[in-house]
N, CA, C and O atoms as a GROMACS GRO file, in nm:
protein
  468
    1UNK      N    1 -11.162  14.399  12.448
    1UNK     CA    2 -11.221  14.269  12.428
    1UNK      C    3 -11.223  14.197  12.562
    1UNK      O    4 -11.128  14.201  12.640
    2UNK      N    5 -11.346  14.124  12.587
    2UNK     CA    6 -11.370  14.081  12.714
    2UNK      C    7 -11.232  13.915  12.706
    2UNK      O    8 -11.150  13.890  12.617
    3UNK      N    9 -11.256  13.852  12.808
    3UNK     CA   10 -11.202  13.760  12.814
    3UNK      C   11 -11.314  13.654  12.757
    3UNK      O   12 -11.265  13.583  12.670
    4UNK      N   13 -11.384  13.640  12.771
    4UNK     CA   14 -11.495  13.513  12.689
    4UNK      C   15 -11.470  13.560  12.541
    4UNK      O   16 -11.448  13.468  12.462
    5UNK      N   17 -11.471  13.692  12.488
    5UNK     CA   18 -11.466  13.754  12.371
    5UNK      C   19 -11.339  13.679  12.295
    5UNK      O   20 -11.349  13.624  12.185
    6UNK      N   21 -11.200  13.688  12.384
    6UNK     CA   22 -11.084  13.682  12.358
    6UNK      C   23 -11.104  13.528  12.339
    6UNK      O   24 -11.087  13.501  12.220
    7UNK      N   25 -11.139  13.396  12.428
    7UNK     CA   26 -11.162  13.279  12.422
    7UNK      C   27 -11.227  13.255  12.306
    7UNK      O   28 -11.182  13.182  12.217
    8UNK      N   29 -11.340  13.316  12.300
    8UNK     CA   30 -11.432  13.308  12.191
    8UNK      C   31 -11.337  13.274  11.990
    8UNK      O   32 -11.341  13.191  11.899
    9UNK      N   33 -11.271  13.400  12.023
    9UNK     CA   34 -11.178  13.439  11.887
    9UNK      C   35 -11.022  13.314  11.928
    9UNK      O   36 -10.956  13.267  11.835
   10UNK      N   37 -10.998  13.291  12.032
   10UNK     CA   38 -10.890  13.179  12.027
   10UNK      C   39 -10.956  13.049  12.001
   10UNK      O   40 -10.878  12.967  11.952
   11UNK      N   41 -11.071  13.008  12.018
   11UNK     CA   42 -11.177  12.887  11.960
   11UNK      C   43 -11.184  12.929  11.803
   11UNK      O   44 -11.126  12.841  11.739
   12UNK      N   45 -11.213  12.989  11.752
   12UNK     CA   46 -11.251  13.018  11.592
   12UNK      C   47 -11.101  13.021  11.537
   12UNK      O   48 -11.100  12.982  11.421
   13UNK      N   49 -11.000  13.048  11.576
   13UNK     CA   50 -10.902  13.079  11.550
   13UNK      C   51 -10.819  12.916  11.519
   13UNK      O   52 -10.760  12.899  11.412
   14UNK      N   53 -10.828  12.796  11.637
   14UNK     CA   54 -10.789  12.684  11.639
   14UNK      C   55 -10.926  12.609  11.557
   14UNK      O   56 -10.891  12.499  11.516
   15UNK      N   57 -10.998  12.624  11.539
   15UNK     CA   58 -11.103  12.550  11.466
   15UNK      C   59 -11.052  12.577  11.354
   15UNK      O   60 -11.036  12.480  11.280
   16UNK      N   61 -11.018  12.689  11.312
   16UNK     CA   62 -11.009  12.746  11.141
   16UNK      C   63 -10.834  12.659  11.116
   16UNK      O   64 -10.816  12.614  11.003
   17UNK      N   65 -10.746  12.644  11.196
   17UNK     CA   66 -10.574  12.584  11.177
   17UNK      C   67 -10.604  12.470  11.181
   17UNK      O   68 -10.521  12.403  11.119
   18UNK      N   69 -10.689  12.406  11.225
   18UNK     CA   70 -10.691  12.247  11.250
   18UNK      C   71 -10.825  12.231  11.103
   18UNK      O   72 -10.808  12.111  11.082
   19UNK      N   73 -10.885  12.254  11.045
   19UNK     CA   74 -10.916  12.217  10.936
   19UNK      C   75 -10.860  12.278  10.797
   19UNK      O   76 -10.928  12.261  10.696
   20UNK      N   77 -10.725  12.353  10.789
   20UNK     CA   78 -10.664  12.420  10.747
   20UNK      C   79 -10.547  12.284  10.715
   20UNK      O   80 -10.506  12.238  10.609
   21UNK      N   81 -10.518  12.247  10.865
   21UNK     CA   82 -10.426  12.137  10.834
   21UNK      C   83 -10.490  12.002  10.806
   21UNK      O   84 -10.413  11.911  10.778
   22UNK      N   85 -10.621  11.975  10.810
   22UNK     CA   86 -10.720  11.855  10.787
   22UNK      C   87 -10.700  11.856  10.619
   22UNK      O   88 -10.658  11.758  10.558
   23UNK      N   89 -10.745  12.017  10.538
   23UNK     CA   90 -10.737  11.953  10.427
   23UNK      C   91 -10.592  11.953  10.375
   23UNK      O   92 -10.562  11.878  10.282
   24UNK      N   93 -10.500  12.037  10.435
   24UNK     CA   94 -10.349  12.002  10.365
   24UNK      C   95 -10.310  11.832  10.340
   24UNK      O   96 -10.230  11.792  10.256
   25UNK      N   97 -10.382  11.752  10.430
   25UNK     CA   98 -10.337  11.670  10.421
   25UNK      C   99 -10.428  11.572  10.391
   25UNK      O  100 -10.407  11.453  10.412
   26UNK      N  101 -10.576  11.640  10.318
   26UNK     CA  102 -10.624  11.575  10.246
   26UNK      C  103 -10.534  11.566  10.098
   26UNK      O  104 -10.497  11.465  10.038
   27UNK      N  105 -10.512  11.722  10.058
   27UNK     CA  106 -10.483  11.705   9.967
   27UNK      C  107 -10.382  11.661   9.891
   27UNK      O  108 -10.367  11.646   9.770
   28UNK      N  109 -10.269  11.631  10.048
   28UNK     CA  110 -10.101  11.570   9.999
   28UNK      C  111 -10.130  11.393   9.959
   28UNK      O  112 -10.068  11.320   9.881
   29UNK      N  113 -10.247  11.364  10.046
   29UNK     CA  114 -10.295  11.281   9.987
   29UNK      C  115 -10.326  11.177   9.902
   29UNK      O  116 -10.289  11.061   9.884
   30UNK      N  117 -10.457  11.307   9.821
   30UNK     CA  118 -10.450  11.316   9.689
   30UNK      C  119 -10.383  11.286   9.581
   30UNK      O  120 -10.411  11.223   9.479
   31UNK      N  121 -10.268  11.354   9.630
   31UNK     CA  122 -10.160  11.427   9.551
   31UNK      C  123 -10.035  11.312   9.493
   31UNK      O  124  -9.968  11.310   9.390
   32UNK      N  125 -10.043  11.222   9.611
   32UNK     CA  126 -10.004  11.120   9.624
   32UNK      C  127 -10.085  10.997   9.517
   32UNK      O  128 -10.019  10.954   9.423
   33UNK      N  129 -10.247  10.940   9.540
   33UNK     CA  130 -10.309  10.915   9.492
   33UNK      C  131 -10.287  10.904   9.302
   33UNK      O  132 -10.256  10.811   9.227
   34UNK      N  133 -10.322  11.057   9.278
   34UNK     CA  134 -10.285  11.051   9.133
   34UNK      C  135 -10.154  10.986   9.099
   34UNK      O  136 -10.144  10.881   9.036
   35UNK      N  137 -10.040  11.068   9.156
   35UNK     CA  138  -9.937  11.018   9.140
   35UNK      C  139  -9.900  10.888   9.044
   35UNK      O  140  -9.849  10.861   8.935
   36UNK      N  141  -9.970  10.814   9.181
   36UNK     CA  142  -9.931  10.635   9.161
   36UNK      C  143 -10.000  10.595   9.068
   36UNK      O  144  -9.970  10.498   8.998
   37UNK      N  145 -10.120  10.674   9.054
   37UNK     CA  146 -10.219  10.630   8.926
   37UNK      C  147 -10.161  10.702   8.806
   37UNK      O  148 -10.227  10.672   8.706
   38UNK      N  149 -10.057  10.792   8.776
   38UNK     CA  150 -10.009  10.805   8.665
   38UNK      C  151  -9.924  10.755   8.628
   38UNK      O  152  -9.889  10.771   8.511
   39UNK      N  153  -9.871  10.690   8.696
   39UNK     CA  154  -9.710  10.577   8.682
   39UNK      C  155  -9.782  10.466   8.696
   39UNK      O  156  -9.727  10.394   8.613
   40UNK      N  157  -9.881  10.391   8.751
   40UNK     CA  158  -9.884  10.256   8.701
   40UNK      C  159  -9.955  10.302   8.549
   40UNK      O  160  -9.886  10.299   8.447
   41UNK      N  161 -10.052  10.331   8.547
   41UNK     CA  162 -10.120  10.342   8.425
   41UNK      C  163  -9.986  10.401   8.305
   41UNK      O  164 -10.000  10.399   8.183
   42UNK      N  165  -9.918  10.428   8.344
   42UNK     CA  166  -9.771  10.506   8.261
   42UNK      C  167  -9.746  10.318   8.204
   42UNK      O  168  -9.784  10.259   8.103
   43UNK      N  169  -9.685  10.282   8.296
   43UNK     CA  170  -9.614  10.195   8.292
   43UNK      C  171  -9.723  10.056   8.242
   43UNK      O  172  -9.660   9.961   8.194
   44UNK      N  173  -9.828  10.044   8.247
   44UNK     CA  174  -9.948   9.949   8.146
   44UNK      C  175  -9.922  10.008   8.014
   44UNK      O  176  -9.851   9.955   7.929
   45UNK      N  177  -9.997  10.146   7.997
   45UNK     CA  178  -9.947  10.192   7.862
   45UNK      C  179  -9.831  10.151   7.782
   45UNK      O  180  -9.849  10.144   7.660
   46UNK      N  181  -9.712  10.123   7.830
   46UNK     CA  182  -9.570  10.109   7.780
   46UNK      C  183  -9.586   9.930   7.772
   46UNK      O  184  -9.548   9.881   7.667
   47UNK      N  185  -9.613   9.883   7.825
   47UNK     CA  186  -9.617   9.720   7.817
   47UNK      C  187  -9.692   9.712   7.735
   47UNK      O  188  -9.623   9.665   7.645
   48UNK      N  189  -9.791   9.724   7.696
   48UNK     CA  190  -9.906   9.716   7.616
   48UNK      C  191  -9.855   9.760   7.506
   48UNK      O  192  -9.836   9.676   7.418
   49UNK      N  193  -9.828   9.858   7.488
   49UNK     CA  194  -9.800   9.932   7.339
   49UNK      C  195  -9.642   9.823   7.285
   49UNK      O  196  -9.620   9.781   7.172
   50UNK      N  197  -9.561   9.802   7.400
   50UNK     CA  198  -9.492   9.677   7.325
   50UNK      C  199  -9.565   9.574   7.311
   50UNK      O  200  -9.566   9.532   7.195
   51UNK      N  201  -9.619   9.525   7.375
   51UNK     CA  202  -9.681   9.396   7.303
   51UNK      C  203  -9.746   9.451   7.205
   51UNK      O  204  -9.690   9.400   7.108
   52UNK      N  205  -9.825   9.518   7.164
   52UNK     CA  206  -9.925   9.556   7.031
   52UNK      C  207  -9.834   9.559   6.935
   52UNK      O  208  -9.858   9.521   6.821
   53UNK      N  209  -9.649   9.635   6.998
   53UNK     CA  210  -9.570   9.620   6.861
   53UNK      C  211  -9.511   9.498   6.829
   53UNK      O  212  -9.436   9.488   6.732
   54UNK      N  213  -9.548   9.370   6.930
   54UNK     CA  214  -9.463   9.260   6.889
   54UNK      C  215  -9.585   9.192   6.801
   54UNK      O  216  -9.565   9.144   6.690
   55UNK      N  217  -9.684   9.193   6.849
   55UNK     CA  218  -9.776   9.123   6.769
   55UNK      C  219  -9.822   9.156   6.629
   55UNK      O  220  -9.891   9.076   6.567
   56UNK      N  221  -9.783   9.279   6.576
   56UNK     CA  222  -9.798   9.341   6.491
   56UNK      C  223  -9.695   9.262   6.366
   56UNK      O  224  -9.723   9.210   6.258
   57UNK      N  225  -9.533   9.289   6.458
   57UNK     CA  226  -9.448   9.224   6.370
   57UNK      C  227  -9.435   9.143   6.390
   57UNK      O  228  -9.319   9.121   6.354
   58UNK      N  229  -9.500   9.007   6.454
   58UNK     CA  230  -9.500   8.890   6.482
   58UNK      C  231  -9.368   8.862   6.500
   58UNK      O  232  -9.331   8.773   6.423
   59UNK      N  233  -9.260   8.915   6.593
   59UNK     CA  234  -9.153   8.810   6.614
   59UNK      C  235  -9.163   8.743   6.724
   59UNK      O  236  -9.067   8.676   6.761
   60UNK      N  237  -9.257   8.747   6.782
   60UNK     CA  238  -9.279   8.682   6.903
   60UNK      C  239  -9.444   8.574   6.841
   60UNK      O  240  -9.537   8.584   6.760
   61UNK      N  241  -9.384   8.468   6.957
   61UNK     CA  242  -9.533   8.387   6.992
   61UNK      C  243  -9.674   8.456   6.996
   61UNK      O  244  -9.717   8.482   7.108
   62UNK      N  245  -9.736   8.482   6.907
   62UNK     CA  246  -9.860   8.532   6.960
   62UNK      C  247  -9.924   8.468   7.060
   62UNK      O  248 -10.018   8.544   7.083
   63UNK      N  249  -9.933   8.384   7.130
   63UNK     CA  250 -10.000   8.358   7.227
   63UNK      C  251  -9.908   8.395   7.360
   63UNK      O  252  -9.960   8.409   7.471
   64UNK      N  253  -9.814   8.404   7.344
   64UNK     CA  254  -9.722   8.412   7.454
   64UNK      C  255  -9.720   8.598   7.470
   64UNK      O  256  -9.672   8.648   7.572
   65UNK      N  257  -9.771   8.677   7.372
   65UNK     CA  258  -9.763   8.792   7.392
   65UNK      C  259  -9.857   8.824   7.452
   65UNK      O  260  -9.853   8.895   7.553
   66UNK      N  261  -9.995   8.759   7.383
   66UNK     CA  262 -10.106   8.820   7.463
   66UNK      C  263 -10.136   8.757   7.639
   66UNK      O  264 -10.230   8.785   7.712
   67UNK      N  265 -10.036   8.682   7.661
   67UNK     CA  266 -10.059   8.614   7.822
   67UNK      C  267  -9.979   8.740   7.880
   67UNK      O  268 -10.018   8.774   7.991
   68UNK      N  269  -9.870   8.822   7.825
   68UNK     CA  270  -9.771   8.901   7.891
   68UNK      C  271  -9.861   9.023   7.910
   68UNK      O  272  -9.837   9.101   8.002
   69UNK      N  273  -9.987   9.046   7.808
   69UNK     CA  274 -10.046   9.133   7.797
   69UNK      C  275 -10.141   9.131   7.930
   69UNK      O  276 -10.137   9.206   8.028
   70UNK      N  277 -10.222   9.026   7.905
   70UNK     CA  278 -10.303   8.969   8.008
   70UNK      C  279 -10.233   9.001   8.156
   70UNK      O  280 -10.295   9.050   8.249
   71UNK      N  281 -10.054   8.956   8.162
   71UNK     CA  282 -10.024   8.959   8.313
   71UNK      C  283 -10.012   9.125   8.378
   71UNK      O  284 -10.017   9.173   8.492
   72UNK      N  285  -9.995   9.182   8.234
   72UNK     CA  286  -9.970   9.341   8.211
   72UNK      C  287 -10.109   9.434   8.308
   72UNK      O  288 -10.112   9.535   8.378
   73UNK      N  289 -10.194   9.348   8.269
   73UNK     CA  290 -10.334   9.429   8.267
   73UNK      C  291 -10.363   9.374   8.417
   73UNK      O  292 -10.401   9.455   8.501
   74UNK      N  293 -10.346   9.247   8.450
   74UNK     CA  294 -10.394   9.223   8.590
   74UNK      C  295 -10.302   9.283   8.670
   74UNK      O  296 -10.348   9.374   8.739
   75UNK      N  297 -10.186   9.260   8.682
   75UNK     CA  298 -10.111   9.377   8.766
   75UNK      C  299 -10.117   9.484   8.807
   75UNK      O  300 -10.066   9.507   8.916
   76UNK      N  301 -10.183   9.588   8.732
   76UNK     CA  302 -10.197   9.717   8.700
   76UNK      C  303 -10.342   9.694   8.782
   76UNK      O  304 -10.368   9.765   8.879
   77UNK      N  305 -10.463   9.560   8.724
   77UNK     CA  306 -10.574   9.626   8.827
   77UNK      C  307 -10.538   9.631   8.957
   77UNK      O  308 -10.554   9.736   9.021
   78UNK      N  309 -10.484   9.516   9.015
   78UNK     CA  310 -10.414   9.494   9.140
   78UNK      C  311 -10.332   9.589   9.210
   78UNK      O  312 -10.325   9.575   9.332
   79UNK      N  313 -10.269   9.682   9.157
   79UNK     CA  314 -10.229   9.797   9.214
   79UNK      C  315 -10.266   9.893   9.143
   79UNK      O  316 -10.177   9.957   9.086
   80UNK      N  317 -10.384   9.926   9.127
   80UNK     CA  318 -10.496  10.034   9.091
   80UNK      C  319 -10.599  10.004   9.198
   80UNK      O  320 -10.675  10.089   9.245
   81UNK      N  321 -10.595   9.850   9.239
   81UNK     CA  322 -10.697   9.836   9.370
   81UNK      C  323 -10.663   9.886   9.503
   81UNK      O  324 -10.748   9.939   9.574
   82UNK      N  325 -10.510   9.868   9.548
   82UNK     CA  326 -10.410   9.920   9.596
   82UNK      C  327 -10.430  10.098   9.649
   82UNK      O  328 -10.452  10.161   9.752
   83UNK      N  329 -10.412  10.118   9.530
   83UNK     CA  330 -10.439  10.299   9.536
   83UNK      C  331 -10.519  10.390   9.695
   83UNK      O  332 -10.467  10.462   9.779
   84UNK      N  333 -10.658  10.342   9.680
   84UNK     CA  334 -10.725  10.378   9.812
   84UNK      C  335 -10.640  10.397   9.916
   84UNK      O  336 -10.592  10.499   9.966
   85UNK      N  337 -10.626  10.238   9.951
   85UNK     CA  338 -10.559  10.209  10.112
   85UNK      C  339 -10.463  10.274  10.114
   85UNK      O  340 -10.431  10.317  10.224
   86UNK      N  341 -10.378  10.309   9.996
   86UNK     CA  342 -10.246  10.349  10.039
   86UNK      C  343 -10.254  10.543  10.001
   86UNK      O  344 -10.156  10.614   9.974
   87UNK      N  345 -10.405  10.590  10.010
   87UNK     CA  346 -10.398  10.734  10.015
   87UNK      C  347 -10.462  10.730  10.141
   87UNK      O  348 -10.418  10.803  10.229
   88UNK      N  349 -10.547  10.666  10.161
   88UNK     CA  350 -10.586  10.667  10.330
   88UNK      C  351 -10.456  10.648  10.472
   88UNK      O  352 -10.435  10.707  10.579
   89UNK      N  353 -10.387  10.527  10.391
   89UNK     CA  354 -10.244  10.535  10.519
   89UNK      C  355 -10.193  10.672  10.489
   89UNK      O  356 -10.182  10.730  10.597
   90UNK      N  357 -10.150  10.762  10.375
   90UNK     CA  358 -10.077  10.884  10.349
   90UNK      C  359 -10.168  10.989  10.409
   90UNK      O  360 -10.111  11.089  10.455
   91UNK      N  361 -10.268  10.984  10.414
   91UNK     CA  362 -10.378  11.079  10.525
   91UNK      C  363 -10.325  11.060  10.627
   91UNK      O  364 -10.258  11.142  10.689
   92UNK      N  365 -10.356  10.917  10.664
   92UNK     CA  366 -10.340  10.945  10.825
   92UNK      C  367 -10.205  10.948  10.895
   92UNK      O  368 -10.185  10.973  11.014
   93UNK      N  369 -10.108  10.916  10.793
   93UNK     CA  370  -9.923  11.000  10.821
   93UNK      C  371  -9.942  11.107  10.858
   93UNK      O  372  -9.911  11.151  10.969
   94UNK      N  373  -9.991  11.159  10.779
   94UNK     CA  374 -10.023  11.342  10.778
   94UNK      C  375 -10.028  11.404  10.866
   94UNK      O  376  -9.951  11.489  10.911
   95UNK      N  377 -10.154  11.352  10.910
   95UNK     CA  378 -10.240  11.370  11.056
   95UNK      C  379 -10.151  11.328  11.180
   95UNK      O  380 -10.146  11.411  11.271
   96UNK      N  381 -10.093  11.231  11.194
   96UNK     CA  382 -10.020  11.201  11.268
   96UNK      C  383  -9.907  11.290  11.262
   96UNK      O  384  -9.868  11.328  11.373
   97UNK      N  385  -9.840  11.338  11.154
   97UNK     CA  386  -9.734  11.439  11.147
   97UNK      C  387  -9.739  11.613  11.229
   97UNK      O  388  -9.664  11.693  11.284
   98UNK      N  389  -9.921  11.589  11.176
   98UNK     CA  390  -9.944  11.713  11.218
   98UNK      C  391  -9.926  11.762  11.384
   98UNK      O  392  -9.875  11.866  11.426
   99UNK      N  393  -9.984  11.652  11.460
   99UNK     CA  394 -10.072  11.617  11.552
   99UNK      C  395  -9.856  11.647  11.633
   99UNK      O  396  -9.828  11.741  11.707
  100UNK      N  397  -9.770  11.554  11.593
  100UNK     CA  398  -9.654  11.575  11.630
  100UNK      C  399  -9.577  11.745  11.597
  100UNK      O  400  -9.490  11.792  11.670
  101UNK      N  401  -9.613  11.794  11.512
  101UNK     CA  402  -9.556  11.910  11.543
  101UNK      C  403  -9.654  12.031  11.640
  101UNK      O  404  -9.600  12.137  11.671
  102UNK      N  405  -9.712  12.019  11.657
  102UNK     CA  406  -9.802  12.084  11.781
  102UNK      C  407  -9.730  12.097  11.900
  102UNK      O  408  -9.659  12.010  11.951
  103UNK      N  409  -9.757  12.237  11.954
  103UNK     CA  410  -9.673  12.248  12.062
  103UNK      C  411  -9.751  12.204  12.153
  103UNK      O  412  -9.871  12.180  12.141
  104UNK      N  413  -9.681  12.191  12.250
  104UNK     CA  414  -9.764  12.049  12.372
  104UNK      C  415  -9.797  12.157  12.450
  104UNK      O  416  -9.785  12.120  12.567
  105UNK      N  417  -9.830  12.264  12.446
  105UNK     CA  418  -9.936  12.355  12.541
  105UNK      C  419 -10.029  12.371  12.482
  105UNK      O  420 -10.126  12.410  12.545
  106UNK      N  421 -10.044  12.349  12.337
  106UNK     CA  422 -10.170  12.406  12.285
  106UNK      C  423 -10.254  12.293  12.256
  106UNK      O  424 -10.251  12.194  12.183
  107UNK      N  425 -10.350  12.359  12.364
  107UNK     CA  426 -10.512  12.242  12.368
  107UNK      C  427 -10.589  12.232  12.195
  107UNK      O  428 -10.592  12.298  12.091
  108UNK      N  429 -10.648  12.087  12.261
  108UNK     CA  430 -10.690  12.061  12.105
  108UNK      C  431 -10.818  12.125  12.088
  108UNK      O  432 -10.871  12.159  12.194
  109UNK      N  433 -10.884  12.150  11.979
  109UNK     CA  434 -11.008  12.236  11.953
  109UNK      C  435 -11.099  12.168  12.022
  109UNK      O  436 -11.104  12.048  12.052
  110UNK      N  437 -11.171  12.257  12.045
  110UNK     CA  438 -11.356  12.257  12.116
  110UNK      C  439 -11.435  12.232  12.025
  110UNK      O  440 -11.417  12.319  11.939
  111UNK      N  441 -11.521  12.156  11.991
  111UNK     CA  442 -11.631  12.144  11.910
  111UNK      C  443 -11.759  12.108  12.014
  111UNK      O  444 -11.771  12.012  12.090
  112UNK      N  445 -11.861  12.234  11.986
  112UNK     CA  446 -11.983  12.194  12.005
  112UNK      C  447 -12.082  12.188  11.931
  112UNK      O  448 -12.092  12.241  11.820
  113UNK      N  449 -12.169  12.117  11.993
  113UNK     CA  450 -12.313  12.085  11.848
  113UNK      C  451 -12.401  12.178  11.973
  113UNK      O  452 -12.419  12.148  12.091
  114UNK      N  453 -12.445  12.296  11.898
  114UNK     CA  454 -12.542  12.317  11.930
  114UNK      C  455 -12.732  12.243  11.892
  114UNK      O  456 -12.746  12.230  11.771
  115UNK      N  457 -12.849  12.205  11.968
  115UNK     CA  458 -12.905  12.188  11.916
  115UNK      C  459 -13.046  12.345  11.902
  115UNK      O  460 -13.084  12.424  11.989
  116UNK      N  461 -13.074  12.334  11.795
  116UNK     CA  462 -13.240  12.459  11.767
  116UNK      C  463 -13.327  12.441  11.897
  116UNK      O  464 -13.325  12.341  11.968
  117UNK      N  465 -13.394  12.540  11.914
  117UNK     CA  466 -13.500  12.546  12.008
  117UNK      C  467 -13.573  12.555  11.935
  117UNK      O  468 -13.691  12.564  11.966
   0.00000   0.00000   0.00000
């Protein structure tokens, strides 16, 4: 193998580890993402379903249940709005994590755009 040959295959080689580790840490992400969206939505479900059981057996204020309900439900949108930003900061931890375990001789990938003739 020539030496451009050898360069050639150490370029394809760091292109293919560095989007290898792009999506790992799309998908820790992710992973993250659901997460929080199954525990708040966990935790609406459970407020809710008590209030539905207090109002049912009326030992409580009905109006005072459905405001707890109400505070139940805005909370939950409010950190369901939440969600995004805080899988985008867990991306870019990632990336930053990654970027730190790299050994400090190894150059960062080459990308070229070829254009058509």
């Amino acid at each position: 193998m020539t030496k451009t040959e050898s360069s050639k295959s150490e370029d394809v080689r760091e292109v293919l580890i560095n989007a290898i580790e792009v999506e790992l840490a799309v998908l820790k992400a992710a992973v993250s993402f659901w997460r929080l969206w199954i525990e708040h939505t966990s935790n609406y479900v459970k407020t809710t379903g008590m209030n539905l059981s207090s109002i049912r057996s009326s030992d409580k204020n009905i109006k005072q249940v459905l405001l707890e309900a109400v505070d139940a439900s805005r909370e939950t949108a409010r950190l369901m709005t939440e969600l995004p930003k805080k899988a985008a900061e867990d991306f870019l931890t990632e990336l930053a994590a990654i970027e730190r375990k790299k050994p400090p001789g190894r150059p960062p990938a080459k990308r070229r755009a070829r254009a058509k003739p």
